[in-house]
Structures are given as C-alpha cells and as structure tokens.
C-alpha angles and dihedrals in degrees: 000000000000088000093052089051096052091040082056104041091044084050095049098048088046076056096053082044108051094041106059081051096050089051102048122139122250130189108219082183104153147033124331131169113230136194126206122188111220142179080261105050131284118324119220118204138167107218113193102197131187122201129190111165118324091328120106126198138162145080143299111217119203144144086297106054130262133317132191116240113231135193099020131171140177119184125162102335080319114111124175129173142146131230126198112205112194120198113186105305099348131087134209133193125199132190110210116196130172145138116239122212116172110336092326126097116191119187152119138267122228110204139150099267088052144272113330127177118248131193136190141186123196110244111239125200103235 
C-alpha cells in the first residue's frame, strides 16, 4: 500500500511538474516568414507581429500590399489572429490559428474556400 502511495504521490508531482512547462508564455513579437498551402500553389507572406500581453497586433505583408491583423491573441504557446484581405470590391477574411514552439509557428487557416495549413519561422538578423 506504501508503494502505491509513493508510486501516486511521485506521478502526481512529475505531473505538477510537466504542466506549468507545457503552458509557458511566449512573445512572437517580430518578423517571421510564413508559408500557406493553397488550392493555387504555395503562398508566401512576412508577418511583423507585436505582442504585449496576451494582445496581438500587426500586419501580414504579401503581393498585394499590407493588412492589419486584427483580433489577435497569444496565450500560453497558443496565437490566434484574423486578417481581412480586400481585393477591389471584395473582401476576405481569414482565421489563423497555430502553436509556436521555438522559432517555429504551425497552424491552420480558416478561409472561405476551407482549412489550410499554415507555417511560419521567426526572421533572425544574422
């Protein structure tokens, strides 16, 4: 019975333990180089992002000019944001989602036309 009890108590504290380092904060502020895959080939983006807190702001560069991110989010290793692309008279709004671990973020984009994978690595001045 001892044993059980020490089993349980050592498996409970490796638990404590494991947790708090799974959930730490990160700060993506920065550029980073993405890459979406689409029906039409692979996209390539720069987001610039700025992070205070939880709240996530900046902007997604691409072929067709700049646009404000809007509704963003980190919390834990957990970043969330959404980016409306206007083309002429259309709009498109688009639901990023991804889990960043190191200098890499891994996610999906939610868009109109469906889910697409999305990755992203943090831009270092070298």
């Amino acid at each position: 019975m001892r044993r059980t009890l020490a089993l349980m108590a050592g498996a409970l504290l490796a638990l404590m333990v494991a947790v708090p380092a799974q959930a730490q904060d990160v700060d993506v502020t920065g550029k980073w180089e993405t890459t979406r895959e689409t029906p039409r080939g692979t996209m390539t983006t720069t987001f610039t992002f700025a992070q205070e807190g939880t709240k996530l702001t900046g902007t997604v560069g691409s072929q067709r000019g700049d646009s404000d991110i809007t509704n963003g989010s980190v919390e834990g290793t957990k970043i969330t944001f959404t980016l409306v692309m206007t083309m002429g008279d259309r709009t498109m709004e688009m639901t990023y989602t991804g889990t960043v671990e190191g200098d890499t973020i891994t996610g999906t984009t939610q868009t109109p036309r469906g889910e697409q994978p999305w990755t992203a690595k943090r831009v270092t001045d070298s």
